[in-house]
C-alpha positions in Angstrom: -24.2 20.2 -111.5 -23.2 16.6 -112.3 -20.4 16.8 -110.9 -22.3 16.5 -107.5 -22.5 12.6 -107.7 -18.5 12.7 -108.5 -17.4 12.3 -104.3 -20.3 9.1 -104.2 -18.1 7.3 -106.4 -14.9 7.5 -104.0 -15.3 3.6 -103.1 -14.7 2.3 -99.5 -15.3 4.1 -96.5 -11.8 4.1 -95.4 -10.3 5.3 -98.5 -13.0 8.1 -98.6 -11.8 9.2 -94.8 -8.0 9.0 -95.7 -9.2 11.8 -99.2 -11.2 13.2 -96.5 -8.4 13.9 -94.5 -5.6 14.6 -97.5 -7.9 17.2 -98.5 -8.2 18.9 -94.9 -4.7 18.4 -93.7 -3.3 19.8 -97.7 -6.3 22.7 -97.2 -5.7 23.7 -93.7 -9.7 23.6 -93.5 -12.4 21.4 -94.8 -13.5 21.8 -98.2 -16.6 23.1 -99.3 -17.0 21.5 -102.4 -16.0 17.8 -102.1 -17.0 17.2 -105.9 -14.4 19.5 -107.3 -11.1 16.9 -105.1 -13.0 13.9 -106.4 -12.9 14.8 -110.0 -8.9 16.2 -109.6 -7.9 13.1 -109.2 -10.0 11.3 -111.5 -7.5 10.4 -114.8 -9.1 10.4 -118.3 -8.9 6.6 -118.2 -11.0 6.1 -115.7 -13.6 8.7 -117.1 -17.1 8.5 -115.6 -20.1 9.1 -118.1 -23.2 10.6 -116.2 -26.2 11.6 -117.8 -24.4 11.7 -120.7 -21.6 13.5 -119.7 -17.7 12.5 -119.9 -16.3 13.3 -116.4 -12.6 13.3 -115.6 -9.7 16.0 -114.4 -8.6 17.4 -117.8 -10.9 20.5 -117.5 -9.3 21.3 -114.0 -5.9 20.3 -115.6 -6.4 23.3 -117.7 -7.6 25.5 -115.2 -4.7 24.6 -112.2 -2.1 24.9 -115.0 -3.2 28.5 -115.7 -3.6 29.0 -112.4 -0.5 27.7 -110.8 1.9 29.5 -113.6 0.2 33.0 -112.2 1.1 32.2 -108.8 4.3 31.1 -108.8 5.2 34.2 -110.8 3.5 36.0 -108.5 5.6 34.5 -105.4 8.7 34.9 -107.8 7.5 38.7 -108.2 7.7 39.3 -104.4 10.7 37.4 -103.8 13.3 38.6 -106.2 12.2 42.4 -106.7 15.4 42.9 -108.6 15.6 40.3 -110.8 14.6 40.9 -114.5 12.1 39.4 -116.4 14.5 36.4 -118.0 15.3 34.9 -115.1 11.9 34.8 -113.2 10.6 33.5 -116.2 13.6 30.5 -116.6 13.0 30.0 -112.9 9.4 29.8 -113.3 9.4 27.3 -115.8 11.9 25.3 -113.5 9.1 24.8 -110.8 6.0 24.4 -113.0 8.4 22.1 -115.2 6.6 18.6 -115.7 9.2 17.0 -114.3 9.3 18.9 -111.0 5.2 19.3 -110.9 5.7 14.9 -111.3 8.3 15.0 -108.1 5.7 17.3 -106.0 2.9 14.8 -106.7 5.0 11.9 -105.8 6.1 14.3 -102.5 2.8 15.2 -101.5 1.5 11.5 -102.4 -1.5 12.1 -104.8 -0.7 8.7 -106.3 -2.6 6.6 -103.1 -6.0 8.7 -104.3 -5.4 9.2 -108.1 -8.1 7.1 -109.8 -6.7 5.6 -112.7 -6.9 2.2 -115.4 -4.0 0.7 -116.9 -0.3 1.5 -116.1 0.5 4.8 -114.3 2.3 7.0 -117.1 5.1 9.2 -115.9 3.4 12.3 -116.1 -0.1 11.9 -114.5 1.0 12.6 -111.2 2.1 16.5 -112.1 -1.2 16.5 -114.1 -2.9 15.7 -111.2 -1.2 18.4 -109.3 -2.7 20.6 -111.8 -6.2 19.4 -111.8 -6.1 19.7 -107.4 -4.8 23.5 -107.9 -8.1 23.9 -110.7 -9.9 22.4 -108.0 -8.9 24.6 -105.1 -9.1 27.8 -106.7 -12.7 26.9 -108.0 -13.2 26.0 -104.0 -11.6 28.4 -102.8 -10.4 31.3 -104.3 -7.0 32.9 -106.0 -6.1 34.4 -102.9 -6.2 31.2 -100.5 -5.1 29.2 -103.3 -2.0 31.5 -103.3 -1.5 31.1 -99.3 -2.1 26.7 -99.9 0.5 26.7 -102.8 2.8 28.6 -100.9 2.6 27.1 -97.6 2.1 23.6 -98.5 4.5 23.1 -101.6 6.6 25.6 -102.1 8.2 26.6 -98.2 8.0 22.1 -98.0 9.3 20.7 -101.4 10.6 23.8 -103.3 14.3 24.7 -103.2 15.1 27.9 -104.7 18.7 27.6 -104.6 19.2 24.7 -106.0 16.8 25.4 -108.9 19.0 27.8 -110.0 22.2 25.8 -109.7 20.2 22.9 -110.8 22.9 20.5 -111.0 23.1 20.2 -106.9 20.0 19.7 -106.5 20.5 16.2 -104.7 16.9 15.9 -103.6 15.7 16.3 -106.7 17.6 13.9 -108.0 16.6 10.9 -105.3 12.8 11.8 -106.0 13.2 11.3 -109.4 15.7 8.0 -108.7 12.6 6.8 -105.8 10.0 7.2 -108.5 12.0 5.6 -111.5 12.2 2.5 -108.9 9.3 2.9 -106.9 10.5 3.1 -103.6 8.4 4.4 -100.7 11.2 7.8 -99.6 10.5 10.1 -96.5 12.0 12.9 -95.2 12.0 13.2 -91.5 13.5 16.5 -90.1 13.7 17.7 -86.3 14.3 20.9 -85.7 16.8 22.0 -83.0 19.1 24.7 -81.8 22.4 25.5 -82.2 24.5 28.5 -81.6 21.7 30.1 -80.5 19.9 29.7 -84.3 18.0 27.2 -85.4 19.5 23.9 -86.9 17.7 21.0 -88.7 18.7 17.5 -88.6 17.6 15.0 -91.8 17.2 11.6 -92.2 16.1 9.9 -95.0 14.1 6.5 -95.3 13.7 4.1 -98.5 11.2 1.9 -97.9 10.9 2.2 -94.2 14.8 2.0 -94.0 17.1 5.1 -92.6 19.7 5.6 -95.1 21.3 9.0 -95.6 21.6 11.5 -92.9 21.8 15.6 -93.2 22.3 18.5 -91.3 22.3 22.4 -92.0 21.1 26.0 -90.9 17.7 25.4 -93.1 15.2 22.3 -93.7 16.0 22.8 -97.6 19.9 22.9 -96.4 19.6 19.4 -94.3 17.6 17.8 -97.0 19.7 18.4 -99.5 23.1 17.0 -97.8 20.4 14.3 -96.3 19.7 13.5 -100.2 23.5 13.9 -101.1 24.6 11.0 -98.5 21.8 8.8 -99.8 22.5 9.4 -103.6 26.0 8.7 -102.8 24.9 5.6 -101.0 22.9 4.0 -103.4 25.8 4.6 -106.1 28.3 2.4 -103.8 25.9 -0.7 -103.9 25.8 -0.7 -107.3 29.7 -0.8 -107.9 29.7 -3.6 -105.5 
């Protein structure tokens, strides 16, 4: 396949380890086929022609979007056994949303790999997601693909709760805030114990710099009042 020569074009040894080891840290394990990642995050604009052949990510675009939307209603299928068919389906669209597929590839940091000419549009980054779920499931399978999606970005970035409220949904507000200014934003969260149960401490960093500070029974919890502080932070220096 020509999609073979696709990982040779990944320039720089150093950049090549740091996808190397995206891939393997996002995976769990190393992947098989190298090729597929390479070509995920390869953007039409950058399109390589080999032997002929246009070569970019909209194929696996396709594929991950098809792919994705059947596992997240599967994971919504398990998790709400009682909820009818309207509000899985609202809720679905919620997470595989554009805007919250962008926030998840900002989160998880595609951008530093995507391969790209020209300005960055808005919504390359959830494309991208798309095109790295094609890829896996082509790799891997439905059924790891299932366990990687769920592990990786839904128990890390997605908040249920919130999604449904939608208009407390603090983090996802300062994602979309951080990528509208293009901040560098982290979450760091230590785990703890309190009462006997366990209790997560948040702190949230702009550009290297702490700035809001959260607490709560869950990570989601103590991100969200982390997010809160920050939000309500970066409001008070603009009405000075």
């Amino acid at each position: 396949m020509l999609i073979h020569k696709i990982f040779r074009t990944v320039k720089g040894k150093s950049k090549k380890d740091a996808f190397y080891g995206f891939l393997i840290q996002l995976l769990g394990q190393k992947p098989r086929k190298r090729e597929l990642y390479a070509l995920a995050f390869r953007h039409k604009s950058a399109s390589l022609y080999i032997e002929g052949q246009k070569l970019n990510n909209e194929r696996l675009e396709y594929l991950g979007d098809a792919v994705l939307g059947a596992i997240i209603a599967d994971i919504l299928f398990e998790k709400y056994p009682n909820q009818k068919e309207g509000f899985l389906t609202k809720l679905r669209s919620k997470i595989v949303g554009r805007k919250q597929l962008n926030q998840l590839g900002f989160l998880l940091g595609v951008q530093q790999f995507l391969v790209y000419h020209g300005t960055l549009a808005e919504n390359v980054l959830g494309n991208c997601i798309e095109a790295l779920v094609g890829a896996i499931y082509l790799d891997l399978g439905y059924e790891k693909t299932k366990k990687i999606i769920s592990r990786q970005i839904i128990k890390k970035y997605v908040d249920f709760d919130a999604l449904i409220k939608n208009d407390k949904n603090y983090k996802s507000k300062l994602v979309e805030w951080a990528q509208h200014e293009k901040k560098k934003l982290v979450f760091s969260t230590d785990e703890t114990e309190k009462n006997g149960r366990p209790y997560f401490y948040t702190k949230v960093y702009l550009d290297d710099m702490p700035f809001g500070e959260g607490e709560g029974l869950s990570k989601k919890k103590s991100q969200q009042e982390a997010s809160k502080e920050t939000l309500s932070k970066i409001n008070q220096s603009k009405e000075q």
